[in-house]
N, C-alpha and C positions, 0 to 999 in steps of 0.2 A: 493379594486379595482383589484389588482394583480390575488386575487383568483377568482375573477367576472370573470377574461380574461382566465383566467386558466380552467374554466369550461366549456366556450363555446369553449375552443380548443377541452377541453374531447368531446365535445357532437357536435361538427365538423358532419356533414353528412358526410364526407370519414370514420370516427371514428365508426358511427354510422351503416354504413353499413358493416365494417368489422367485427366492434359485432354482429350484427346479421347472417351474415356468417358462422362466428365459429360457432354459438347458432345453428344455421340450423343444419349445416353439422354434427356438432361431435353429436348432440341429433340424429340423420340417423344413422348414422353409428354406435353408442352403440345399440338402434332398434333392427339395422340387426346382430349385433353382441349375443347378448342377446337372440334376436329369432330365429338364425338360425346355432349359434355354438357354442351352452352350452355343455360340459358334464359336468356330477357330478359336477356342480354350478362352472362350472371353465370356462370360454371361451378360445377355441382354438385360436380365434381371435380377436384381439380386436382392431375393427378400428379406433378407435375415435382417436388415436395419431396419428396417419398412414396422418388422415386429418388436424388434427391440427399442423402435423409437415409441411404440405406439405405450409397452409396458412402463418405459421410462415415465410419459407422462401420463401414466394413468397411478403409479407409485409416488409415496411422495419423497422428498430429496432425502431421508434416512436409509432408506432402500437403496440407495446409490449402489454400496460397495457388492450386497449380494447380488444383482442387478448385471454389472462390469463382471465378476466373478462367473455367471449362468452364460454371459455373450461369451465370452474366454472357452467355457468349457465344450460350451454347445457346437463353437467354430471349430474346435478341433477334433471333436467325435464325428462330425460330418465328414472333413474334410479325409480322418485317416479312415472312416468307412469306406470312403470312394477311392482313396488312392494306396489306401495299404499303408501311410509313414507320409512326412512331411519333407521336407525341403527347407532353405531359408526363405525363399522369398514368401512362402506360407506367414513367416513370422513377421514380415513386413505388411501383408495382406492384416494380418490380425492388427497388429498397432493401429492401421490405419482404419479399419471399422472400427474400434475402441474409443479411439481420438475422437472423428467424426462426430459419432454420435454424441458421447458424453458433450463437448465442448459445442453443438450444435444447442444439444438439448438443455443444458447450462445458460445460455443466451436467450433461447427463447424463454424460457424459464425466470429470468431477470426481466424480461422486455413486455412477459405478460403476467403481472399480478395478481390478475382476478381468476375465480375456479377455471380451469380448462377445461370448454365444452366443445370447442373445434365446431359452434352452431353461428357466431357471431362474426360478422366481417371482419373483424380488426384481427381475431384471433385465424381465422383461414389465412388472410394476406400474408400473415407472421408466418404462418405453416409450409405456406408456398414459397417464402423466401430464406428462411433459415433454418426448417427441419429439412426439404425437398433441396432447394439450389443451392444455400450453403455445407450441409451436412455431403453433397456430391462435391465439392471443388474439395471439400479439404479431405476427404475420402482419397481422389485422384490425385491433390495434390503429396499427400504425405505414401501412398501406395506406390506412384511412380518413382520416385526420389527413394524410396525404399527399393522397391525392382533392380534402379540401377544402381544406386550404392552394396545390395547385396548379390545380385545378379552380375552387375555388369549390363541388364539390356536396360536399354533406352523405346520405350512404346512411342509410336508413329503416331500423328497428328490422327488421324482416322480415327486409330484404336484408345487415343483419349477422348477423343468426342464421342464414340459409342458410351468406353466406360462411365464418362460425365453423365450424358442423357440417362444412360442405362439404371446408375444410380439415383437418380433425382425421379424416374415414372415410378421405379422400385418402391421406394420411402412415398412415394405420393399414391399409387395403385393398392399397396399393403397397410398404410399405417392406420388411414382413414378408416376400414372394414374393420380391423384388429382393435385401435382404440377402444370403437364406440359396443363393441362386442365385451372387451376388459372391462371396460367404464361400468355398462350395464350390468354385470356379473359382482362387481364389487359394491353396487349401490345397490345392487336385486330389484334392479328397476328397467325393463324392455317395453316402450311400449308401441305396441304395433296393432293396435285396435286400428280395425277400419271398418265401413259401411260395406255392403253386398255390393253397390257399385261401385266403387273403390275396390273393392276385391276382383269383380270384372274387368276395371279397367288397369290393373297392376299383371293381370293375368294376357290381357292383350297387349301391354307392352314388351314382357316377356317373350313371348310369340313373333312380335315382331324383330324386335334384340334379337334373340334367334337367327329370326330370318336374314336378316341384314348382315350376320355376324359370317356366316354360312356362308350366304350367297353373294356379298361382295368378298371377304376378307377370308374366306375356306377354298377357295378356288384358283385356278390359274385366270386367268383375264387375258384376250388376245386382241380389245380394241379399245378406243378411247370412252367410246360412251360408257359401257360396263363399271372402266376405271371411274367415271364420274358422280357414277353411285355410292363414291367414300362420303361423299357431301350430305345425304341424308342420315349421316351420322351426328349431323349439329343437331338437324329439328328434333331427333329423338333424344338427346341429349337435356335440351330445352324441357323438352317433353316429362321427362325424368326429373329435371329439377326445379319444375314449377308443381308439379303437382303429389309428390310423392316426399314421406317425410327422410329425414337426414339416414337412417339410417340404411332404407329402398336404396337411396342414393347414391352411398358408398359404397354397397355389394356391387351396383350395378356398376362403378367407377371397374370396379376390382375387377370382375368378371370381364369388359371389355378390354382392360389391357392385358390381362391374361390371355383372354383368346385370341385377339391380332398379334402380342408376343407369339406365342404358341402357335400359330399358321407361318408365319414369318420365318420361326426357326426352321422349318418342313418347307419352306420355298414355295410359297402359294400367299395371295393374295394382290392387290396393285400393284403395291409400291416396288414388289417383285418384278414385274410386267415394263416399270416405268424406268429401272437402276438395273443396270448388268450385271454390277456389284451386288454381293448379298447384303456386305456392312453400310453401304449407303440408303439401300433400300429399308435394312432395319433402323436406321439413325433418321429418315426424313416419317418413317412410319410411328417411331418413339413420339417425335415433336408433334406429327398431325393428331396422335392421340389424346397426349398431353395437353393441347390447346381445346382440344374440343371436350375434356373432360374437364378442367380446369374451367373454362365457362362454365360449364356446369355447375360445379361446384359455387361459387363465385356468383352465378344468379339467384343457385338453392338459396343460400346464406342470406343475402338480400332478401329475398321472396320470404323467408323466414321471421328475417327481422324485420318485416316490413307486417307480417300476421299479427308479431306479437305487439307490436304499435299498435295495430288497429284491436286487439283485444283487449292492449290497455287503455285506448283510448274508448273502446265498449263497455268496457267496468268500470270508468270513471265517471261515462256519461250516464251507465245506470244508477251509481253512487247519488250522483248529482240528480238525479230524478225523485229517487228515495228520500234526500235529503229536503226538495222541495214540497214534498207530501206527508212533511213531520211535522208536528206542532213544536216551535223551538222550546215554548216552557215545558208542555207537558210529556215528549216525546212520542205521544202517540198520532194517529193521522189526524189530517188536519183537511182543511173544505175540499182541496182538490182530491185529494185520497180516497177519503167520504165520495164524490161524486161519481168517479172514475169507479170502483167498489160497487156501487148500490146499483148505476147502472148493469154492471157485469153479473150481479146476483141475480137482477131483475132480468136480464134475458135468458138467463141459465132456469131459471123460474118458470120463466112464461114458458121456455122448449120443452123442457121434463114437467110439466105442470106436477112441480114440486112446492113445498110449504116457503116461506118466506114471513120472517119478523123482523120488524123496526121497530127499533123502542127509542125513546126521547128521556131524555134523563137532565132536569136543571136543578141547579142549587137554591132551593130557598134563602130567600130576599138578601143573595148577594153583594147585593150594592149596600145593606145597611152594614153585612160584614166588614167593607172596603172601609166605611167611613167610620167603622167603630175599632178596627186595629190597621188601617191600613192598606195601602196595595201591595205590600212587602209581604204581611201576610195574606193580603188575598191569594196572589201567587204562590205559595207555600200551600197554602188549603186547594188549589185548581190540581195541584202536582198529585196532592194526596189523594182527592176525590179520582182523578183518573188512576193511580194507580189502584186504587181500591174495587172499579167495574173493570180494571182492566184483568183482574187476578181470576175473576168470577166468570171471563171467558175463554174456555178452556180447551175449542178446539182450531186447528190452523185457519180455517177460513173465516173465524169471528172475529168481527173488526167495533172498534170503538174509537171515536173520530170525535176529536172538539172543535165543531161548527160554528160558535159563537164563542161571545166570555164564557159566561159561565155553564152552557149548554152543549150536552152533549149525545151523539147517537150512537145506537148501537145495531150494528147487523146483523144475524142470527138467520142465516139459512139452513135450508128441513129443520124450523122448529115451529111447534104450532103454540097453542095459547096458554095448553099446560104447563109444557115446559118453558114459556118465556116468562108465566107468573113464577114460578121457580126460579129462573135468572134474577127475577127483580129483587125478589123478596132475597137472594143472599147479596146483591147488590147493597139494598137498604141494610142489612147486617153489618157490612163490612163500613158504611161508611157510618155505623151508629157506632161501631168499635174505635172507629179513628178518634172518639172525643173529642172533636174539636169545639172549641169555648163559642157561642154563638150570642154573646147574652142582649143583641138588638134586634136578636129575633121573635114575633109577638108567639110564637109558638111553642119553639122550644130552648133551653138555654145555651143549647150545642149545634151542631152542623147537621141537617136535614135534607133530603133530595125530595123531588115528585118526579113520578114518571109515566110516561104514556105511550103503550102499543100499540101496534097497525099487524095483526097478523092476516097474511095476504094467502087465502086457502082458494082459492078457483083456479081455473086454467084461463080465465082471460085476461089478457093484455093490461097492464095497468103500466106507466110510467111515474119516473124517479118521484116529478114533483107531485104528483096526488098520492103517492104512497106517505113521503115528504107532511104535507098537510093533512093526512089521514092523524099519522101520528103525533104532530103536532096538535090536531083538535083533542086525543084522548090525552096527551099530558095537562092542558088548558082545563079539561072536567077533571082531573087530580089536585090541580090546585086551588079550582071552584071547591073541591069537597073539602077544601080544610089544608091543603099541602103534606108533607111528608106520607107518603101514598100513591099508591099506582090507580090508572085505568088500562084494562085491554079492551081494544076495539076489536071483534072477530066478525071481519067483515065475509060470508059466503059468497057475495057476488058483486064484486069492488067496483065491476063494470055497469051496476043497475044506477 
């Protein structure tokens, strides 16, 4: 029974499409690698790990065995499509991608705990060292030692340093594009939004990439200078990974080792010009690329982590602005908020000579409240009394600010006199609902307000503080008339 359950986990549809993934992708990728970057029976490149490391760590370690199974099957539907049947040392070739990659990606895997986004310095260095350089030594090492133990041949110092490098740009030109392609696909998350000129200017690096790709690294070359235009291969480099996100980055990784592989193998470009030899010409051309992509990479990540510093350090410092412009008892704005607010209504006021209301809102005779239960309940009635006009405003740009102890304003722009005696009058509602016990108040036995408007209807100029004073004089004639009570002051021409 156990093993009945154990099967149909194997053969799980997630299981099953991960096997065939691998089987796709790494039989593509040896293909292109086979057809299009042989010399002397050697590949420059060899993708199929490149992809297979990329799926490993975008799978998590349950996926293992389907995973090793799809590298296994895919390496041999390739290899007998091109060659018609295998040989042994084909089976030495396979142990040693198998190996490689598992026991690379095992390692990194251990080495790096947190989610793998391949966006963080810590995690590229690891990538560069143990997916890229270690994943290559033990590739060559267990391949060779397999060659001649099942062969008999012994591979020449040459043709291990090609295969070394060969394997290490491989895993490093493929894995990056591939990863962050998997990654995106399984979280259904790509994102590549950009500006119109960010769009111009990705389109003119292209252009250029092009150009350069072409016209130094597509051609024969018969003098020194020509050959020294490999060099504006950093700044473009540079170029790509300061200003373009991770994912621009890797395609453009890929694409460039692909096409100076791809010239290389056709016998055209410098390094061709500069080595007699073809294999030394493609082993000083692996490393010049590798180096100059690698920077890249390696500044992107930095340049990266250095945004998202400054973004956290931009939402902390907006946190910390917000949190200065809180009243800590009542949580709503407080003087500075208030001031910074009224200003910014008030010019928005004055340019659209749009309507504009200030209302003044204070607690009847506060202080006898304090000395008849307290400051413990004072503060408990300040919490309440603003949550109570805070309920009562109801659209985003209404603000209600506690300016003093017990006094409070309110901002209310495009609203004129009718609609502000409406605001008040359920204001007063809400805080006549609160019941709270008042009984050293000569008025009434519970918690009362008075309030006083300023609604500002002309087009001329009026600033903070006389708007400010406006409404403070109409709260002042609310509490001449008795308290618990509004006044609206509808002033038509604020500037007379």
């Amino acid at each position: 029974m156990e093993l009945i359950v154990r099967c149909k986990s194997f053969f799980s549809l997630l299981n099953t499409i991960v096997f065939s993934v691998m089987v796709v992708s790494y039989f593509a990728m040896i293909h292109i690698s086979i057809t299009y970057f042989m010399v002397a029976n050697i590949a420059i490149l060899w993708l199929g790990n490149g992809i297979a490391t990329a799926l490993f760590l975008v799978c998590s370690v349950k996926r293992k065995v389907p995973l090793i199974l799809g590298l296994i099957v895919g390496y041999f539907l390739a290899i007998y499509s091109h060659r018609g049947g295998f040989d042994s040392s084909e089976f030495g070739f396979l142990i040693a991608n198998v190996l490689s990659v598992t026991l690379a990606m095992s390692l990194f895997k251990r080495l790096c705990k947190e989610t793998i986004t391949l966006i963080d310095l810590r995690q590229n260095i690891l990538f560069l060292t143990v997916l890229c350089i270690l994943t290559s030594i033990i590739n060559v090492s267990i391949g060779s030692v397999s060659l001649w133990v099942i062969s008999g041949i012994t591979p020449n110092v040459n043709n291990l340093l090609i295969w070394l490098v060969g394997n290490t740009v491989s895993i490093f030109a493929s894995t990056l594009t591939a990863f962050h392609i998997f990654n995106a696909i399984k979280h259904k998350k790509l994102s590549l939004q950009m500006s119109k000129h960010q769009a111009i200017e990705l389109v003119i690096m292209c252009a250029t990439t092009a150009v350069l790709l072409v016209e130094v690294f597509g051609r024969e070359h018969y003098n020194k200078f020509t050959i020294s235009l490999i060099f504006l291969l950093f700044p473009l480099a540079m170029w790509v990974a300061l200003r373009f996100n991770r994912y621009i980055t890797s395609v453009w990784i890929t694409t460039v080792f692909l096409t100076c592989a791809f010239y290389s193998t056709a016998k055209l470009g410098p390094f061709i010009f500069m080595f007699n030899d073809l294999s030394n010409a493609i082993f000083y051309m692996q490393i010049y690329i590798f180096t100059a992509c690698s920077t890249a990479l390696v500044i992107a990540t930095v340049n990266t982590e250095k945004e998202k510093k400054n973004q956290m350090i931009a939402q902390l410092n907006k946190q910390l602005d917000n949190l200065t412009k809180v009243d800590p008892l009542t949580q709503i704005a407080n003087r500075r908020k208030y001031d910074d607010s009224i200003k910014e209504a008030l010019a928005k006021s004055n340019s659209e000579g749009t309507l504009l209301t200030l209302v003044a809102i204070d607690i009847d005779y506060f202080k006898l409240f304090n000395d008849e239960y307290g400051h413990l309940m004072g503060d408990e009635c300040l919490i309440s009394v603003a949550n109570a006009i805070n309920k009562n405003l109801l659209r985003t740009n209404d603000i209600v600010a506690r300016v003093g102890g017990e006094e409070f304003f309110c901002i209310l722009p495009n609203t004129d006199a009718i609609a502000a005696k409406d605001i008040m009058q359920k204001i007063q509602s809400s805080i006549s609902e609160l019941n709270i016990p008042h009984q050293a108040s000569p008025i009434e036995p519970y918690l009362t307000v008075s309030m006083g408007a300023c609604t500002k209807t002309s087009k001329d100029n009026i600033d903070a503080m006389r708007l400010y004073q406006l409404a403070d004089t109409a709260l002042y004639a609310a509490k001449e008339q008795g308290r618990n009570t509004f006044v609206i002051a509808d002033y038509t021409n604020l500037s007379a």
